[in-house]
Backbone atoms as SQL, in Angstrom:
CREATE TABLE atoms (id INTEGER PRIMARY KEY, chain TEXT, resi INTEGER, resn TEXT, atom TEXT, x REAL, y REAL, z REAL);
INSERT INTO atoms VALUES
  (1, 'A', 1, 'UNK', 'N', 24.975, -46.877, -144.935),
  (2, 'A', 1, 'UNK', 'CA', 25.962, -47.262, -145.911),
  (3, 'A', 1, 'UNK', 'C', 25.404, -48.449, -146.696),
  (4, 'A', 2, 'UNK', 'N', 25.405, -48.712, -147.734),
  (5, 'A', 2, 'UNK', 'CA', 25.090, -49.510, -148.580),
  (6, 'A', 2, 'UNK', 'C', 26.060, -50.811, -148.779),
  (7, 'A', 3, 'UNK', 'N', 25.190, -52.151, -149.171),
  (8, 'A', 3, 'UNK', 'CA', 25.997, -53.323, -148.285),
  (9, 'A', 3, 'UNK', 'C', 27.188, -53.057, -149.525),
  (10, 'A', 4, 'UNK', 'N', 27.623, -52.707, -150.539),
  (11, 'A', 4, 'UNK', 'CA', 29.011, -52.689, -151.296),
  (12, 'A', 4, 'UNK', 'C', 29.705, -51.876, -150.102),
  (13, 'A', 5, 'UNK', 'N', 29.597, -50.829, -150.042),
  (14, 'A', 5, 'UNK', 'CA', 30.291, -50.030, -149.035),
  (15, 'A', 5, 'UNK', 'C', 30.278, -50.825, -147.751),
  (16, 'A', 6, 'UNK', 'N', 30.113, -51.601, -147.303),
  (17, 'A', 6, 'UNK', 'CA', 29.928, -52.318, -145.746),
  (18, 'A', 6, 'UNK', 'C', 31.074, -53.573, -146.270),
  (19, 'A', 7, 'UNK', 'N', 30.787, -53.847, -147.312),
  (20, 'A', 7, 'UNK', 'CA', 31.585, -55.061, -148.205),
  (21, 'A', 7, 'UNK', 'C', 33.166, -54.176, -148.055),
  (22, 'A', 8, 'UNK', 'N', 33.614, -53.154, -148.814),
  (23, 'A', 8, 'UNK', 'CA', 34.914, -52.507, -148.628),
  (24, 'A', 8, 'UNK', 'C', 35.739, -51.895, -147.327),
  (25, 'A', 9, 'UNK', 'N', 34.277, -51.925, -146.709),
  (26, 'A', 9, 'UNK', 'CA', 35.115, -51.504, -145.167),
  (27, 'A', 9, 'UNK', 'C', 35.670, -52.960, -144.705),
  (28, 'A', 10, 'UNK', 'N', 34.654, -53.724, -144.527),
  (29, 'A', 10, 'UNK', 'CA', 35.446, -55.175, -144.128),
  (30, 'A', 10, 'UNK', 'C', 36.755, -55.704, -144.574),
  (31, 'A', 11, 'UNK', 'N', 37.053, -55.308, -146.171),
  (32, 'A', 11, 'UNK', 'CA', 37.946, -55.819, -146.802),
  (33, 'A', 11, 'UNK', 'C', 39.153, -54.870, -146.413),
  (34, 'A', 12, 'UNK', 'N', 38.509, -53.664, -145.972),
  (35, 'A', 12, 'UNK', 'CA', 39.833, -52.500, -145.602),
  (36, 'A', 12, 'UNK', 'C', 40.292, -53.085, -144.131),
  (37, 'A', 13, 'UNK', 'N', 39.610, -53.601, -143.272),
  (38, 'A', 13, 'UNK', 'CA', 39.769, -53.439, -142.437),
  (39, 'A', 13, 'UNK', 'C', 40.443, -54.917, -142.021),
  (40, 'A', 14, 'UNK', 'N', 40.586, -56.012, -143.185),
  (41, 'A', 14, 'UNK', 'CA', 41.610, -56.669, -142.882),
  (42, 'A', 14, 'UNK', 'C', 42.559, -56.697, -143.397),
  (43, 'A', 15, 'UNK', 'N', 42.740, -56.273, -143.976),
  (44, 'A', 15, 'UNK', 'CA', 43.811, -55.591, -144.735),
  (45, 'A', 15, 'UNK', 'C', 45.078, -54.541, -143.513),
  (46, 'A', 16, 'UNK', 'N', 44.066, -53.714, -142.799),
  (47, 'A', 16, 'UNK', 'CA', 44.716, -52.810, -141.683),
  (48, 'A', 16, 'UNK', 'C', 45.246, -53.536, -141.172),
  (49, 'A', 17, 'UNK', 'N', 44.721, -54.544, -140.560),
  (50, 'A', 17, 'UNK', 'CA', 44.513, -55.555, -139.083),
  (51, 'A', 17, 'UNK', 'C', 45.808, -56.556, -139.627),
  (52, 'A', 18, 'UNK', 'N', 45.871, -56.598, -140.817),
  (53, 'A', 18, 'UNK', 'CA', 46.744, -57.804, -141.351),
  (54, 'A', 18, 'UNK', 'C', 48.235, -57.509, -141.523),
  (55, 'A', 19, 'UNK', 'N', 47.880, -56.244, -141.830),
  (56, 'A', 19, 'UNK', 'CA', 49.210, -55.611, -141.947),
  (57, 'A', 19, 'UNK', 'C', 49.563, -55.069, -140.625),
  (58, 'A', 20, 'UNK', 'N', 49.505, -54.879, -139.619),
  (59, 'A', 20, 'UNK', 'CA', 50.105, -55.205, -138.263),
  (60, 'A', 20, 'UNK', 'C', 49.778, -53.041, -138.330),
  (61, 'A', 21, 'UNK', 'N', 49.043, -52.449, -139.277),
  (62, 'A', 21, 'UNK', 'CA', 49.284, -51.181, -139.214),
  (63, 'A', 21, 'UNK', 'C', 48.692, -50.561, -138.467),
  (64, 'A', 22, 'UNK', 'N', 47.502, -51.036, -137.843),
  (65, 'A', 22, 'UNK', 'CA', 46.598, -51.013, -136.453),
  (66, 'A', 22, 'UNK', 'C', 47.497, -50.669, -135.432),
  (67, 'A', 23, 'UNK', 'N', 48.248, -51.078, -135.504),
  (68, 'A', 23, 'UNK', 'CA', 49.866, -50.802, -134.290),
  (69, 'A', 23, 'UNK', 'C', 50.186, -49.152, -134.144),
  (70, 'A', 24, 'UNK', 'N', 50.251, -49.118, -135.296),
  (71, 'A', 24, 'UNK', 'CA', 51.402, -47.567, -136.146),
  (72, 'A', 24, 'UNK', 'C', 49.896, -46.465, -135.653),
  (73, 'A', 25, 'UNK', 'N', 48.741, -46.914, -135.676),
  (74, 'A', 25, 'UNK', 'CA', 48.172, -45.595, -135.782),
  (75, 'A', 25, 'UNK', 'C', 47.147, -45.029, -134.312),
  (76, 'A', 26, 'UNK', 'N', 48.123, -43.878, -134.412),
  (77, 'A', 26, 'UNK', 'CA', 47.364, -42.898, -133.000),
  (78, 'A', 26, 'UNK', 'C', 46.065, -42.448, -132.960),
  (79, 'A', 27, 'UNK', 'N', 45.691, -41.920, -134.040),
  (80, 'A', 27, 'UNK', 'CA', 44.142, -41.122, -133.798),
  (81, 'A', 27, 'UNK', 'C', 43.508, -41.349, -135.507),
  (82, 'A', 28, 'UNK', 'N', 42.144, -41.545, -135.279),
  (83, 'A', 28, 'UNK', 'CA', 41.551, -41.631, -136.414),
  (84, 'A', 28, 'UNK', 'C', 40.733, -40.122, -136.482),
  (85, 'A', 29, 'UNK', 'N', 41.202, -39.546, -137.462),
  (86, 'A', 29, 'UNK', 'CA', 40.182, -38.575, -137.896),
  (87, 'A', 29, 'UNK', 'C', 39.136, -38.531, -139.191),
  (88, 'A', 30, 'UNK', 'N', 38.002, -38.198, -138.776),
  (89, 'A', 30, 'UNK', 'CA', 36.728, -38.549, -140.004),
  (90, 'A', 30, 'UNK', 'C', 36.463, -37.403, -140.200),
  (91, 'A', 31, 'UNK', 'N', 35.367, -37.077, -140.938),
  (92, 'A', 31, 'UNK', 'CA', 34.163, -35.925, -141.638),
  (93, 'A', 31, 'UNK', 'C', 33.239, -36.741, -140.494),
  (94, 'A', 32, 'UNK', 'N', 32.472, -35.887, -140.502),
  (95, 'A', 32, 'UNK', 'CA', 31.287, -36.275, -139.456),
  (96, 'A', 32, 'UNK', 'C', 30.505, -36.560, -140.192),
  (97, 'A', 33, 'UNK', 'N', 30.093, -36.848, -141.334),
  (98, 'A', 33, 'UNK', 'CA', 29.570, -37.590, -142.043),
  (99, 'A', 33, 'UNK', 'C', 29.504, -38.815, -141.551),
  (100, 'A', 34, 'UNK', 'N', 28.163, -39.613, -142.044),
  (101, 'A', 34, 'UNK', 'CA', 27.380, -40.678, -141.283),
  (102, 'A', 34, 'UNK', 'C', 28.445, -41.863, -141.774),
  (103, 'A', 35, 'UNK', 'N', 28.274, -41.919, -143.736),
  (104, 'A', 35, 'UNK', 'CA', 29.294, -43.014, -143.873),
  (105, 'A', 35, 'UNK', 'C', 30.842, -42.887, -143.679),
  (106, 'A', 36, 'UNK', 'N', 31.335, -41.438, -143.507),
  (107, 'A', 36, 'UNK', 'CA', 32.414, -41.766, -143.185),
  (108, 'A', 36, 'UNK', 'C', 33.119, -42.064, -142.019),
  (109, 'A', 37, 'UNK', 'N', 32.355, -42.065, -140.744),
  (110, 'A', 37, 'UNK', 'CA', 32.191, -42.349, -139.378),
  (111, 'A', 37, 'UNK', 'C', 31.906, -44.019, -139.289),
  (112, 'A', 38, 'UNK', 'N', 31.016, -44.724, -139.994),
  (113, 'A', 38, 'UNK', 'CA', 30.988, -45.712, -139.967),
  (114, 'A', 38, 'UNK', 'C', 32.247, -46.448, -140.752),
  (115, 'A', 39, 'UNK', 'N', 32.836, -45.753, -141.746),
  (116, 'A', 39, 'UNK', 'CA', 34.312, -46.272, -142.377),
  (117, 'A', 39, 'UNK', 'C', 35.044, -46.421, -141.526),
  (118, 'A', 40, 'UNK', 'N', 35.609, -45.390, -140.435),
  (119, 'A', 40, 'UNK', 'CA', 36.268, -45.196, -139.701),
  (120, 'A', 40, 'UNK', 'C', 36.278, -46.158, -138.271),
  (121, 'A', 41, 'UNK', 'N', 34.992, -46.364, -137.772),
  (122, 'A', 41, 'UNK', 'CA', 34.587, -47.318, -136.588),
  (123, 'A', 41, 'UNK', 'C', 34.841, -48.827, -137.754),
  (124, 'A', 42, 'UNK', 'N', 34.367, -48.966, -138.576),
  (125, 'A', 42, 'UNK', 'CA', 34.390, -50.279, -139.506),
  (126, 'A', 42, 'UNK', 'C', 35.937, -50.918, -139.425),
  (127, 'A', 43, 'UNK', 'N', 36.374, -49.771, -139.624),
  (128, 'A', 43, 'UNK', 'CA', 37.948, -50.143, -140.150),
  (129, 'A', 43, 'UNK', 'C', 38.809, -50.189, -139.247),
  (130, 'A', 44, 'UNK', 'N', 38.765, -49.181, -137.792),
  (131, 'A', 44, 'UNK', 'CA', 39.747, -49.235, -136.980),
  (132, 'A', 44, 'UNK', 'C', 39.073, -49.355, -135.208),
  (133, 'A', 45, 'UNK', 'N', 37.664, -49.500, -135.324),
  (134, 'A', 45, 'UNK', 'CA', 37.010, -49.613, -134.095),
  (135, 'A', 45, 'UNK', 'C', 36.993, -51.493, -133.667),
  (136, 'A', 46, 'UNK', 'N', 36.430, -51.649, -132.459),
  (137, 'A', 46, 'UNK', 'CA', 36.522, -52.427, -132.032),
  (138, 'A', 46, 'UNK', 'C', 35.848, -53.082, -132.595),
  (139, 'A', 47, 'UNK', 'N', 35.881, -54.984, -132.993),
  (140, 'A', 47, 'UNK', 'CA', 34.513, -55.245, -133.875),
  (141, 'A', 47, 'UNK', 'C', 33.145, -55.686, -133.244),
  (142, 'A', 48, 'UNK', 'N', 33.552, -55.423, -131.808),
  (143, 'A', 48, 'UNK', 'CA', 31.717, -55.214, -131.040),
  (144, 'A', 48, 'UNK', 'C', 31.322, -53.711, -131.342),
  (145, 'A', 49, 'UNK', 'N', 32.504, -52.924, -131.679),
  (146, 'A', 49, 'UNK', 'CA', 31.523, -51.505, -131.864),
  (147, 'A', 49, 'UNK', 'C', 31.033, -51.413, -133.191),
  (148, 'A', 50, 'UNK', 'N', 31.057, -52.265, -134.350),
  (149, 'A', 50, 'UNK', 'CA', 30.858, -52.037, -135.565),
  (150, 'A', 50, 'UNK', 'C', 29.744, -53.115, -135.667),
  (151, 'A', 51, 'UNK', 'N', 28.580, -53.875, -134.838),
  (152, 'A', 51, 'UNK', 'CA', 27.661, -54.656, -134.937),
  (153, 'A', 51, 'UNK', 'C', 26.746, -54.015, -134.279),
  (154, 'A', 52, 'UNK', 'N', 25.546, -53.452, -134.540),
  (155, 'A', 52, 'UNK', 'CA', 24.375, -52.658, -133.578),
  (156, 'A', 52, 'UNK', 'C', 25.271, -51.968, -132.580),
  (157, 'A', 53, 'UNK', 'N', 25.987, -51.311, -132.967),
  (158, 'A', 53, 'UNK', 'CA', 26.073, -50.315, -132.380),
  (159, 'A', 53, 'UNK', 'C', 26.069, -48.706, -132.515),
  (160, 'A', 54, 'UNK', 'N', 25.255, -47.706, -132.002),
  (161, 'A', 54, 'UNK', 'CA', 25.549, -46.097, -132.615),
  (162, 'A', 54, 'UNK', 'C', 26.509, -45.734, -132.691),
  (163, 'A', 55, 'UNK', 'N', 26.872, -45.600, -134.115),
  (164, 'A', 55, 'UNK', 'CA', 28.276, -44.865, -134.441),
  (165, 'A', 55, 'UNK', 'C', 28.696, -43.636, -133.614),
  (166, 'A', 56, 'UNK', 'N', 28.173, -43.174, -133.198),
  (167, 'A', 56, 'UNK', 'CA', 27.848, -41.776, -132.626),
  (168, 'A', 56, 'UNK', 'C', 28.342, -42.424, -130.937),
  (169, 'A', 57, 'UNK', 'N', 28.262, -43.245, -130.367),
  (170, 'A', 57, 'UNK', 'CA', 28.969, -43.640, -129.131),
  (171, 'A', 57, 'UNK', 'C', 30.225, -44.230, -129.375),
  (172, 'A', 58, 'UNK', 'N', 30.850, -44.433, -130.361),
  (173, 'A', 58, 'UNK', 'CA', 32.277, -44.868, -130.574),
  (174, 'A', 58, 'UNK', 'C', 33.073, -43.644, -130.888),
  (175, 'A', 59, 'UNK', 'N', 32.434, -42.112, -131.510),
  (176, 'A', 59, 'UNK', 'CA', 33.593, -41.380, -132.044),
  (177, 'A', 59, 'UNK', 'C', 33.452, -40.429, -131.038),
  (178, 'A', 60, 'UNK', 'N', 34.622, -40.378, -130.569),
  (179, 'A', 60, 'UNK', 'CA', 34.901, -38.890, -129.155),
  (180, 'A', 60, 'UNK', 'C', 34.205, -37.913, -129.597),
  (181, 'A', 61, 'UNK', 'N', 33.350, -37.342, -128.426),
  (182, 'A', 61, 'UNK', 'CA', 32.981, -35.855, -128.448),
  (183, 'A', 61, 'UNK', 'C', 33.607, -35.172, -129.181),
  (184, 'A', 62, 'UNK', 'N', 33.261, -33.605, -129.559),
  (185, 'A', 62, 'UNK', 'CA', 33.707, -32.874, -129.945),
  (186, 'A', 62, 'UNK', 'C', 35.247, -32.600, -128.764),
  (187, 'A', 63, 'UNK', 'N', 36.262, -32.095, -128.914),
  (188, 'A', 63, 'UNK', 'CA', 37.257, -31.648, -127.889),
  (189, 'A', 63, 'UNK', 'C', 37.713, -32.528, -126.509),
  (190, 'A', 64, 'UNK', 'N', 37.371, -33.932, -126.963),
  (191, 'A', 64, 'UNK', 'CA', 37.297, -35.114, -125.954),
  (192, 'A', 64, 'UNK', 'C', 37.719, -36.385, -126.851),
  (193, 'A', 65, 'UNK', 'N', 38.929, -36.569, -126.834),
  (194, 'A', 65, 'UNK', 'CA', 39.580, -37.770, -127.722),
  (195, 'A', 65, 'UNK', 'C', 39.990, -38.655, -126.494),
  (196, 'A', 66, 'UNK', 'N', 39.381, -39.985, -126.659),
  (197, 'A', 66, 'UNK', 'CA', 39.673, -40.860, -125.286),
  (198, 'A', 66, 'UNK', 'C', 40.076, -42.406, -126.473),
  (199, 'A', 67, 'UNK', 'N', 40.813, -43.907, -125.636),
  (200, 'A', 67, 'UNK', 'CA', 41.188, -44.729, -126.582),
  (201, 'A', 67, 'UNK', 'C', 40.315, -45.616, -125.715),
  (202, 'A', 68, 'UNK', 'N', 39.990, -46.503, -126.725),
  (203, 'A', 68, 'UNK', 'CA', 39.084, -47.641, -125.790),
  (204, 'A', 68, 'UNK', 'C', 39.518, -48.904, -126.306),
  (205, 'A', 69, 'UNK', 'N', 40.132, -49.787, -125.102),
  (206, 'A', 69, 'UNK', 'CA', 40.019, -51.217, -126.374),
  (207, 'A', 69, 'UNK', 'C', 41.402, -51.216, -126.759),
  (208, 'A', 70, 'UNK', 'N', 42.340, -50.493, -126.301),
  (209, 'A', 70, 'UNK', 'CA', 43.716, -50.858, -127.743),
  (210, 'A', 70, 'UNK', 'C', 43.415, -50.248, -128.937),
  (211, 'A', 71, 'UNK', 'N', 42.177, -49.904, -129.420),
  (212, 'A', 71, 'UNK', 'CA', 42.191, -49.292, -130.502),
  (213, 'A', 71, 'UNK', 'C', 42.484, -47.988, -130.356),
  (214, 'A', 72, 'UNK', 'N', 42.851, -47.032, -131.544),
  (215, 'A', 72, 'UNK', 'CA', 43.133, -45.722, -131.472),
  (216, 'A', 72, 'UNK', 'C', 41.578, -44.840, -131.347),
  (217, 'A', 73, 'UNK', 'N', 41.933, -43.984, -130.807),
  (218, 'A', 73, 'UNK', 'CA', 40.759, -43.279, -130.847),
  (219, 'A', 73, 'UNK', 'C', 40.182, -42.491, -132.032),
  (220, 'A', 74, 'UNK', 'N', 38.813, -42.473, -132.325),
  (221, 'A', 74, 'UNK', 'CA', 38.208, -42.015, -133.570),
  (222, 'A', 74, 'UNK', 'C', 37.740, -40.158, -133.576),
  (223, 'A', 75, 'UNK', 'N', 38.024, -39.613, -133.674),
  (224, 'A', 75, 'UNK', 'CA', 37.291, -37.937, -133.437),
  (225, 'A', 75, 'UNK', 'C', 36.722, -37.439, -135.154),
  (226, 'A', 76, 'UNK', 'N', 35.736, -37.212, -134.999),
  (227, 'A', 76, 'UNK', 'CA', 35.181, -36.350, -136.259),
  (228, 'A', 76, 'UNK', 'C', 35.479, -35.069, -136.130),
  (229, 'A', 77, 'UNK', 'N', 35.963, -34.366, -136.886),
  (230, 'A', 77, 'UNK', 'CA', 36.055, -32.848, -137.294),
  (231, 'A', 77, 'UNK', 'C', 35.267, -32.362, -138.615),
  (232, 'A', 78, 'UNK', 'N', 34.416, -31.202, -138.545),
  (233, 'A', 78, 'UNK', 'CA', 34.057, -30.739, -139.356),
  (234, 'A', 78, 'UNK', 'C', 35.133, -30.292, -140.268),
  (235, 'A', 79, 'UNK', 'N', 36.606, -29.708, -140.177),
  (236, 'A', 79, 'UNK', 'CA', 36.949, -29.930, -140.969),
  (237, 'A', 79, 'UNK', 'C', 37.857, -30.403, -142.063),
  (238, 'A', 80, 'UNK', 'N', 37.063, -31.552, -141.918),
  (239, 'A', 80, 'UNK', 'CA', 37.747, -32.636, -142.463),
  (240, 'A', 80, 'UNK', 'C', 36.435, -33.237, -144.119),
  (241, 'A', 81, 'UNK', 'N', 35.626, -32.476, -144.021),
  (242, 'A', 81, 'UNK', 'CA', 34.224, -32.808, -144.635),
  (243, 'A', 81, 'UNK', 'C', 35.331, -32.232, -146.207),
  (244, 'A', 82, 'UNK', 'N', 34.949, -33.061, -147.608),
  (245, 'A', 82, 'UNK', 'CA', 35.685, -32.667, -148.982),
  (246, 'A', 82, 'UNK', 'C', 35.010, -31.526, -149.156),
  (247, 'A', 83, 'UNK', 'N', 33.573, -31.432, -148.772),
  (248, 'A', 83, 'UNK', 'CA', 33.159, -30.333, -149.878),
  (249, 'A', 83, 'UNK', 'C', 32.065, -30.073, -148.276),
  (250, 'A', 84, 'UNK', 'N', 31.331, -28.324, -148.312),
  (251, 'A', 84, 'UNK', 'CA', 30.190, -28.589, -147.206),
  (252, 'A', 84, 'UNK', 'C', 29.158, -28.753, -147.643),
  (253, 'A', 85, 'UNK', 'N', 28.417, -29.982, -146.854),
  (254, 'A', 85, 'UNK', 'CA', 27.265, -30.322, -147.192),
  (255, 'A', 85, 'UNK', 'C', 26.257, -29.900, -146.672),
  (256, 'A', 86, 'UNK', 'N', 25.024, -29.632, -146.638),
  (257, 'A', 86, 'UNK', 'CA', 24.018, -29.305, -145.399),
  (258, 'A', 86, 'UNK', 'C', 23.059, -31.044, -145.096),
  (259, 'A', 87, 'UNK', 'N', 23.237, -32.042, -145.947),
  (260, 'A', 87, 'UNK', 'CA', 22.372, -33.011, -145.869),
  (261, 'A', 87, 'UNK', 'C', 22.927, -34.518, -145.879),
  (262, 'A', 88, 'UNK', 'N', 23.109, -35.151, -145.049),
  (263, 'A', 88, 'UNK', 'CA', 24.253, -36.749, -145.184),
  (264, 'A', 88, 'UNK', 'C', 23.557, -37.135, -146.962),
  (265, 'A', 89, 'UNK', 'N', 22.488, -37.293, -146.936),
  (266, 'A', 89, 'UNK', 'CA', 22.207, -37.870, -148.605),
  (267, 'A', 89, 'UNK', 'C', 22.733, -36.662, -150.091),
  (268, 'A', 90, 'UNK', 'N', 23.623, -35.775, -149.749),
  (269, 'A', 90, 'UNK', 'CA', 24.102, -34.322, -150.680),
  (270, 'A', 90, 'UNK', 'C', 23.018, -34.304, -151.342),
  (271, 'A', 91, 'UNK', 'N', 21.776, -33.999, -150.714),
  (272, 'A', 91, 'UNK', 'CA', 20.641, -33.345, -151.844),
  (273, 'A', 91, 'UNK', 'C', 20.708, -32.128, -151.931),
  (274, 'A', 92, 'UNK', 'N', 21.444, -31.466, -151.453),
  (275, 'A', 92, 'UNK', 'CA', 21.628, -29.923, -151.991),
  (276, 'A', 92, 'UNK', 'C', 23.249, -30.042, -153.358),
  (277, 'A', 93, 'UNK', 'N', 23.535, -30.977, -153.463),
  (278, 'A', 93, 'UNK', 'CA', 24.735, -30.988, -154.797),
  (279, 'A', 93, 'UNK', 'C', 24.572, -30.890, -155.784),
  (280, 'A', 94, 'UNK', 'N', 25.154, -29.628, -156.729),
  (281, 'A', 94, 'UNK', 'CA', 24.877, -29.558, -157.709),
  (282, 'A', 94, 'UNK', 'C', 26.300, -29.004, -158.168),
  (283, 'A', 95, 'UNK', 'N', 26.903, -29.797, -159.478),
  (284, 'A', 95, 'UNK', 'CA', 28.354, -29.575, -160.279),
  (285, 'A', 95, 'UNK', 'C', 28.227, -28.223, -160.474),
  (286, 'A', 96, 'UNK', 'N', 27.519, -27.576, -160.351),
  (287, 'A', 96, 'UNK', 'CA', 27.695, -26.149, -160.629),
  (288, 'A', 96, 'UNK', 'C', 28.367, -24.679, -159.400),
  (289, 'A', 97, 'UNK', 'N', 27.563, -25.597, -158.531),
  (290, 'A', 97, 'UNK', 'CA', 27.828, -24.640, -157.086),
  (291, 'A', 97, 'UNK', 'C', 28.466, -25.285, -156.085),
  (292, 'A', 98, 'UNK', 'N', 29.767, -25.866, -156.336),
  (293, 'A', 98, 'UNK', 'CA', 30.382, -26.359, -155.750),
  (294, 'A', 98, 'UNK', 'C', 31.434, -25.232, -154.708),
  (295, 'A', 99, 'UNK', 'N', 31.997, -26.039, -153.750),
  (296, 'A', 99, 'UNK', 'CA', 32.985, -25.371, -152.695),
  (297, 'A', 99, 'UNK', 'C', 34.248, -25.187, -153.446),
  (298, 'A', 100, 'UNK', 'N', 34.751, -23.832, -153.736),
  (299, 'A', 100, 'UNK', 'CA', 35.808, -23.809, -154.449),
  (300, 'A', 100, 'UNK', 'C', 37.141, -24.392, -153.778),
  (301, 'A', 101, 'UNK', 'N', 38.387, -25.082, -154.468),
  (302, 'A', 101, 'UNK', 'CA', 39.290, -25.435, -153.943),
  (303, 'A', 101, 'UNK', 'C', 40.158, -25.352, -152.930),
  (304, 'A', 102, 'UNK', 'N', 40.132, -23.901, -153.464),
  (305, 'A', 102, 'UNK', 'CA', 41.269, -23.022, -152.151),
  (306, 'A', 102, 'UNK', 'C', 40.459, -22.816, -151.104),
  (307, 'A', 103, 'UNK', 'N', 38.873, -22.955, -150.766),
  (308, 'A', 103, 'UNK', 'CA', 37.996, -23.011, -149.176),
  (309, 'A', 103, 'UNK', 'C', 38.809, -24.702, -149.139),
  (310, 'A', 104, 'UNK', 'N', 38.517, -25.119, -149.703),
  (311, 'A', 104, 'UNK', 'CA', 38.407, -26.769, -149.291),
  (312, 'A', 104, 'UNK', 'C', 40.380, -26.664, -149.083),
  (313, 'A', 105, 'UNK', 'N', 40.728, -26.447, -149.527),
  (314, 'A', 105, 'UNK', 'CA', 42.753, -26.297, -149.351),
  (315, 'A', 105, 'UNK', 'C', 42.620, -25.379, -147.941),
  (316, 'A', 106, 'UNK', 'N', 41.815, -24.250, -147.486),
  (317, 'A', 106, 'UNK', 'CA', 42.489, -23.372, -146.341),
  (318, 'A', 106, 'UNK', 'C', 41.944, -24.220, -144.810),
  (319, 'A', 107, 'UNK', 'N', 40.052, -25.137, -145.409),
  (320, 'A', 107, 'UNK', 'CA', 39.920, -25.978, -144.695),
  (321, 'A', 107, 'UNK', 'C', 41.519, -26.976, -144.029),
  (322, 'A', 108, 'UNK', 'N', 42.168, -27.337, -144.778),
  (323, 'A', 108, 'UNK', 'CA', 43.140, -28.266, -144.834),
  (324, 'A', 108, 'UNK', 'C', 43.747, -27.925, -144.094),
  (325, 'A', 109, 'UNK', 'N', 44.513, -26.551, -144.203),
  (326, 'A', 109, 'UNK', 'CA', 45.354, -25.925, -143.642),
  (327, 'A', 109, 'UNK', 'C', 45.199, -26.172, -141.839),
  (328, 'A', 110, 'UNK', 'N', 43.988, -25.155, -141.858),
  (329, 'A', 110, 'UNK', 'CA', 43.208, -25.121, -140.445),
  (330, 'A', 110, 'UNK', 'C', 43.319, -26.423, -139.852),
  (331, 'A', 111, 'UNK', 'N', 42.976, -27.535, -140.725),
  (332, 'A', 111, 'UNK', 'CA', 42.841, -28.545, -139.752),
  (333, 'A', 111, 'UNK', 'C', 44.431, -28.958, -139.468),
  (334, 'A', 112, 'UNK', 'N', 45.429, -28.893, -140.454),
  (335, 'A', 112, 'UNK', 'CA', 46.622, -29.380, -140.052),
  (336, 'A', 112, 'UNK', 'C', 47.343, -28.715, -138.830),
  (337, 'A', 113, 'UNK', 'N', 46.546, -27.293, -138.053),
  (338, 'A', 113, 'UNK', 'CA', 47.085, -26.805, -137.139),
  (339, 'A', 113, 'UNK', 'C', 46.176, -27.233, -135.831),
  (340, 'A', 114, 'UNK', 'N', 45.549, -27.751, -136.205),
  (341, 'A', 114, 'UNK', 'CA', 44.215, -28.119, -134.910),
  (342, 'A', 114, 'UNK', 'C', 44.342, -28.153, -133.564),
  (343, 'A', 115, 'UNK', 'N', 45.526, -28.871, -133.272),
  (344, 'A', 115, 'UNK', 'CA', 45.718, -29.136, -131.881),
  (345, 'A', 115, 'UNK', 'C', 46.506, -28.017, -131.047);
């Protein structure tokens, strides 16, 4: 993540913390995407897990949501990703061959029945 983006998670994340809304929330769900996993640990993980630590040991397994810390627990779902990517840097993106809406809307769907 690039230090602007490291700059907005911080600012999100007192913002959460300030507003007492850290309280209100049960489960964090991400894209398994690299920066949006680090948004997610940034913003609602513990803040020893957001200093050298692998993002990848803070967000539950696949089908294994556990809470650590008082904080809510973090799970990535594939689908939760806006568009599919094959590469964290979207070097396969091109405005032309994009994921049409209604995949990315039935994605939605699917995930709103998940559990």
């Amino acid at each position: 993540m690039s230090s602007l983006g490291w700059q907005q998670v911080f600012e999100l994340r007192k913002l959460v913390h300030g507003s007492r809304l850290l309280d209100r929330v049960e489960l964090v769900v991400t894209s398994p995407l690299l920066r949006t996993m680090q948004t997610a640990v940034g913003v609602f993980g513990n803040e020893g897990e957001i200093y050298g630590s692998d993002v990848d040991s803070v967000i539950a397994p696949k089908n294994e949501i556990s809470t650590l810390n008082n904080y809510p627990p973090i799970f990535a779902s594939e689908l939760c990703r806006d568009r599919l990517m094959e590469s964290e840097e979207d070097d396969l993106w091109y405005p032309e061959a994009r994921e049409p809406y209604e995949e990315i809307a039935a994605r939605g769907i699917q995930f709103l029945n998940w559990s």
